[in-house]
N, C-alpha and C positions, 0 to 999 in steps of 0.2 A: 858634110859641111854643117857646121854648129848653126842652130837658128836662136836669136835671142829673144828674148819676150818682147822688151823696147832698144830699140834704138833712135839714141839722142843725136840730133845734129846741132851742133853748136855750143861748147860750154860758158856763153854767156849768163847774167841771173837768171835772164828765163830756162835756158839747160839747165844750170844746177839745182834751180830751185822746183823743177820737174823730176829730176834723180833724188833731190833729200824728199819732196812728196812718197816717192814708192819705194823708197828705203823704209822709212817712217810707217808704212803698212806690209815689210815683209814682201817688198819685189827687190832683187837682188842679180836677178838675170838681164843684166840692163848694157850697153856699150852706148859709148858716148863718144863724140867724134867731132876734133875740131881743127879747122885749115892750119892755125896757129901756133905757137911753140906753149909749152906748158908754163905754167905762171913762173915757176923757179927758174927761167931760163927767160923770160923776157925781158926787155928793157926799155924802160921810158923815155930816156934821154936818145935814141934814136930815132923815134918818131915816125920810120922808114917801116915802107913792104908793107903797110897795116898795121905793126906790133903795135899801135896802141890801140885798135881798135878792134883785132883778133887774135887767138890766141885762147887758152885756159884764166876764164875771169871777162874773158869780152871788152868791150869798151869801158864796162864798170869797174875793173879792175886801176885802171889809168884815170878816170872819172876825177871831179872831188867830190862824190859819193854824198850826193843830197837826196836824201829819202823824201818826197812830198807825200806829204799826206791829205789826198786831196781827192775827191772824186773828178772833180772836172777837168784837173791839168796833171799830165803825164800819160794820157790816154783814155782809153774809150770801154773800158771792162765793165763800164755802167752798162753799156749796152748789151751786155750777155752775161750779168748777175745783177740783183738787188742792190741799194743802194747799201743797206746793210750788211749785207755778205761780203762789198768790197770792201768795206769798211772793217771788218771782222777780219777778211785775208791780211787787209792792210796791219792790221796789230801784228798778227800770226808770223807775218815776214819781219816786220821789223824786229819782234823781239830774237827771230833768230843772228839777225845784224847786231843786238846785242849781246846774244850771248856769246857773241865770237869777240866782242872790243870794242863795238859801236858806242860813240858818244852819249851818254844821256840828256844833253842840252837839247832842246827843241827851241826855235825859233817863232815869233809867229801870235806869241799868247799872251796880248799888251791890248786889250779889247782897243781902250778908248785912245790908243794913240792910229792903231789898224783905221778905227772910223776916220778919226782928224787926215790921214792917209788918201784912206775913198774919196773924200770930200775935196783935199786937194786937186786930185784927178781927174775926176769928172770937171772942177774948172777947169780945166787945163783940156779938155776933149779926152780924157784917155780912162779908160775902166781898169782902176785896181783891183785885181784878184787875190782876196787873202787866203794864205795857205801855211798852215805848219810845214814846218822843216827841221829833219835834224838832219845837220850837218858831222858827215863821217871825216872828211880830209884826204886829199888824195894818199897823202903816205899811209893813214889809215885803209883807205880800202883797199891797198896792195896787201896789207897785213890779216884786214880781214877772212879774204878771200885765199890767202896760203893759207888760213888755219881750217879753211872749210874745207880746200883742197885735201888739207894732209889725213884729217877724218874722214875723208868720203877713200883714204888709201884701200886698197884690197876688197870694197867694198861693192866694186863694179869695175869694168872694164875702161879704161881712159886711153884714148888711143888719140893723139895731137900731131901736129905736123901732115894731119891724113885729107884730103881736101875729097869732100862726096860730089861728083858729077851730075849724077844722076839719082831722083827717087823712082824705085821699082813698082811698078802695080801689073795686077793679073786680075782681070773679073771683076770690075771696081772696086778692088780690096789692095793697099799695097802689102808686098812684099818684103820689103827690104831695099839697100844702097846697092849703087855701082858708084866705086872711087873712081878718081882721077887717073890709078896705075892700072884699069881692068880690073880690082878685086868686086866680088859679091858680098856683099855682108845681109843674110839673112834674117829678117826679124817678123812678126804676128805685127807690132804695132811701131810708128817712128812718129816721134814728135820734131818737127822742125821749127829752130830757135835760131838763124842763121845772124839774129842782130841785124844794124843798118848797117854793117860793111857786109852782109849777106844779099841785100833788098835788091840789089840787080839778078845776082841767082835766083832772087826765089819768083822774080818776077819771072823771069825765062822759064823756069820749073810750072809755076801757073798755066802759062800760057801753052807751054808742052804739053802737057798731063790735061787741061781745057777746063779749068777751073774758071769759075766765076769770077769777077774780078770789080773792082770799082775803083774808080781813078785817085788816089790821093793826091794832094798838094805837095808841092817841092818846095822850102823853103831857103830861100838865097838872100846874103845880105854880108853886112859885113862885123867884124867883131870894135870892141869902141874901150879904149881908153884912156882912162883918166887920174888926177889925186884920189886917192883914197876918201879924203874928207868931205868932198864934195857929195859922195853920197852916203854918208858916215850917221848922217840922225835916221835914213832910212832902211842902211843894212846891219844898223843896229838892234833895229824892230822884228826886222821882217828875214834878215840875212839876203833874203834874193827876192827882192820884187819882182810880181805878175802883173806887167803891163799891156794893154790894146790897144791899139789905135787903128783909126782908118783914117787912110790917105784922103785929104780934101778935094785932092786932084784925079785919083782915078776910085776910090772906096777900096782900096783895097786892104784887107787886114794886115797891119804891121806891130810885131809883138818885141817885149823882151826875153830872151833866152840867156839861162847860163850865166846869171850873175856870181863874179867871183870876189869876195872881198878882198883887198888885202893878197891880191893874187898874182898870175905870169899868165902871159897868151906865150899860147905855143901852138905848134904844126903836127899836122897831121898828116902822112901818104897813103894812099891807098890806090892802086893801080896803077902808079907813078903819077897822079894828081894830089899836089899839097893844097891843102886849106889850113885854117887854120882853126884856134878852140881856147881854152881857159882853163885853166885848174887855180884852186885853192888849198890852202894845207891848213891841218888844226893846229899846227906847231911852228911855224914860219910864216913872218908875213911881209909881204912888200911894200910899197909907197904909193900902189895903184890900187886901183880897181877897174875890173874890165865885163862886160858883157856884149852881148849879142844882140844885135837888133834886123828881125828877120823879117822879110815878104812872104807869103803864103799865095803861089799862083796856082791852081789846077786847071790843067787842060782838057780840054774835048775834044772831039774831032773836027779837023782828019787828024789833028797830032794827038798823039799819046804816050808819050817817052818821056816821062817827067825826069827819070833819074839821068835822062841822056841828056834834055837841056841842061841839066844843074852841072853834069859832066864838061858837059861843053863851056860853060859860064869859069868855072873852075880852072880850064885847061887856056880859057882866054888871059888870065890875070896870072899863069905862070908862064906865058908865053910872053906876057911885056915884064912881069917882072923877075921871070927866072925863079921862079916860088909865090912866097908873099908879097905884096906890093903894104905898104903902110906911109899913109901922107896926113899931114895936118889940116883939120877941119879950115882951118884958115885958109892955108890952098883951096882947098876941094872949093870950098865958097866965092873964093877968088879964082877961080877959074885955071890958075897954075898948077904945074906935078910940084909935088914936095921935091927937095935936094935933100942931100944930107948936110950941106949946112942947113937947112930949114929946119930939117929933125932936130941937131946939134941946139940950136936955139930955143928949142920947143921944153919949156917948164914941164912938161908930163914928159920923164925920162921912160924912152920904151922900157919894158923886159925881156920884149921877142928881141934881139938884139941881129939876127939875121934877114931879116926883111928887108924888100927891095923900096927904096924910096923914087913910088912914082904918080900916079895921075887915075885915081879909080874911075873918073867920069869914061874913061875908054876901054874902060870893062865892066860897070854894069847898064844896062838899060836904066834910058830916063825915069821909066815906071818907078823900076825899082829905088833909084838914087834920089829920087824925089818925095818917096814915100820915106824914105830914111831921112832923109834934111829934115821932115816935119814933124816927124817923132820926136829928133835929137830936141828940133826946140818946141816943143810942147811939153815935153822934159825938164830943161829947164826952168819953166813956171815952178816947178814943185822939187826940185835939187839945180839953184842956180849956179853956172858954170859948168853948166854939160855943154849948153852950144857954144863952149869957148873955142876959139882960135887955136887955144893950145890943147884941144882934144884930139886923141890921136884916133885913127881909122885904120884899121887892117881888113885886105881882103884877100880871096871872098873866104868866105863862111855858109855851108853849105850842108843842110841836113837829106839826107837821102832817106826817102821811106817806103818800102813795096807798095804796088797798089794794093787795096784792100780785097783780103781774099776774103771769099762767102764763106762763112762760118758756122757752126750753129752753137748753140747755148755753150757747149761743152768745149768748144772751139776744136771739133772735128771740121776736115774738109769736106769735101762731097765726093772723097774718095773714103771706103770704111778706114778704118783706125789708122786716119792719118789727119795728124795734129800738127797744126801753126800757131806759131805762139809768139810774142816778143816783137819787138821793134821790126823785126823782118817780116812781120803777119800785117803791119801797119795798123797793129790795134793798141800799141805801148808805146811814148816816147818817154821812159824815165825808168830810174833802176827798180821801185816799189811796183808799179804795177808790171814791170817786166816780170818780178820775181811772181808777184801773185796769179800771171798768167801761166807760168808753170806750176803752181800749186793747183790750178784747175784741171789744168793737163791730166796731171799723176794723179790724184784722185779719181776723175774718171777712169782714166786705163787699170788702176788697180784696182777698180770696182768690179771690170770685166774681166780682169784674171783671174779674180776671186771668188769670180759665182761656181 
């Protein structure tokens, strides 16, 4: 039985960009393994089984592929390098997203309209975060990510469609995988990169194997659309503003995520639970704009199942709506479910055009719906016509993220040469530092194959 030096679980940016690390240093014994269909065989427009969220390319590949460049937002890799190191990975990865077709536009570098921004906000109660950005497009990061594909050909092992059950250990060193079919796949070192459509495995794999753990926050909310214009001086500056707020009513942090200019909300399955999400293109644009506006709750005990309440929350809003549910702020405030004549009449024409028109107050908790209402209008102080009647609400919206596994600098586990990395380690939420936390990976590992 063949033993490989590494095996990669998950071909998301944190997988791949751990295989181009120890390619780049002359490791080439490498297999890489993902539940998924390979990228030339997936499809976006179905939306189903996960395909947009696993698969060869991961979630980033379906994404519209915003590189933040930012130490504070996208994750926590400050925490296990210098601020300049991540800052240095951060160039390192992007220029590879350019060299494959990445945009050169960056967003973001307009000092004195940024401050006039800050200064809005904080009247308003809310802390802007300024952050470069360059914006890839979702048709671009499918494109990018087949050309990474088709160079990494014959240069490792890719094996897709293969789902790993189990990670192996012997003597607190792992081993090697057990698939899904009974196979053994043999390896000295495996990095695990399973992405958030992985974070419930990797939680259970944690907790198997007795790994250290620390609770993350589930982020539940819903997604919010509107005209395009309305927030057109601000996603002109900045393309995706980083907003915070805390609820006046209970403190709780309520952010924005995932702003899309010019974009489409769309759905997502994964375990036969839809949510829903946003994409934007560099080459197509619509008459909306849409993002995210999330709660951040973590629990303690006796409960601890974050990724199970967001499940549950999720599985409530397809059970009254048969999927998405999408209603007009105007209802939601007056107390009534949207109809579809209520949509029909509603000036922000959806783009999700399959959503159920109904009543979100009977699927999220008051917390959360009320933390949301005061976002939208503390919002509009500083982009008026966000808390319009005719802004639309899709729910839910639901980000999953492993708890926080014990780490160390190298983002080894406290098993030997076994690596978590990427949005399933719960130390990445965004495609740069996902990629950069596979660039840590494989440098380590091909330091210790190398001595």
């Amino acid at each position: 039985m063949k033993t490989y030096s590494v095996i990669i679980v998950g071909a998301g940016p944190a997988g791949i960009f751990t295989s181009l690390s120890l390619l780049k240093r002359g490791i080439n014994d490498i297999i890489m393994l993902d539940m998924g269909k390979d990228i030339f065989s997936r499809n976006r427009k179905s939306g189903k089984g996960g395909e947009l969220l696993s698969g060869w390319g991961g979630a980033g590949a379906f994404s519209d592929g915003k590189l933040t460049f930012s130490t504070e937002v996208g994750g926590s890799l400050s925490e296990f390098i210098s601020h300049k190191k991540l800052v240095s990975l951060s160039r390192e990865a992007d220029k590879t997203y350019l060299a494959y077709g990445g945009s050169t536009v960056i967003y973001g570098e307009m000092p004195s309209e940024i401050e006039g921004m800050k200064r809005l906000a904080k009247l308003a109660g809310m802390e802007f975060i300024p952050v470069r950005i360059r914006h890839l497009g979702t048709e671009n990061c499918q494109n990018i990510l087949k050309d990474i594909r088709q160079s990494l050909e014959g240069k490792l092992v890719i094996r897709t469609e293969t789902k790993v059950e189990n990670i192996l250990v012997a003597s607190d060193r792992v081993r090697g995988v057990k698939l899904k079919d009974g196979e053994i796949i043999r390896g000295h070192f495996v990095v695990s990169a399973p992405g958030r459509v992985g974070s419930g495995w990797m939680q259970e794999e944690a907790l198997r194997l007795n790994l250290t753990t620390i609770p993350s926050p589930v982020d539940i909310g819903v997604r919010v659309e509107l005209p395009a214009a309305i927030l057109q001086k601000i996603t002109d500056v900045t393309y995706e503003p980083k907003l915070i707020y805390y609820s006046k009513s209970f403190d709780d942090r309520v952010r924005t995520f995932c702003m899309n200019p010019y974009g489409e909300v769309v759905t997502e399955e994964v375990d036969g639970i839809i949510t829903v999400n946003g994409h934007s293109y560099a080459n197509k644009k619509s008459d909306n704009s849409n993002f995210a506006v999330l709660v951040s709750s973590t629990f303690t005990e006796p409960f601890d199942d974050p990724i199970g309440y967001g499940k549950y929350i999720a599985k409530l809003a397809n059970f009254l709506g048969k999927g998405v549910i999408i209603q007009r702020l105007g209802d939601l405030l007056d107390g009534r479910r949207s109809t579809q004549q209520r949509i029909d009449k509603c000036i922000t024409r959806p783009t999700l055009t399959c959503a159920t028109p109904g009543d979100l107050s009977f699927v999220l908790p008051y917390r959360y719906l009320k933390g949301i209402m005061e976002m939208l209008e503390a919002m509009n102080h500083i982009a008026p016509g966000v808390y319009s009647h005719h802004t639309l609400i899709y729910g839910v919206e639901v980000k999953f993220y492993s708890h926080r596994i014990s780490l160390s600098k190298k983002l080894e586990s406290e098993i030997g040469n076994l690596f978590i990395i990427g949005d399933g380690a719960g130390i990445t939420r965004g495609l740069l530092q996902a990629s950069v936390s596979g660039m840590i990976a494989g440098k380590e590992i091909a330091k210790r194959l190398l001595q």
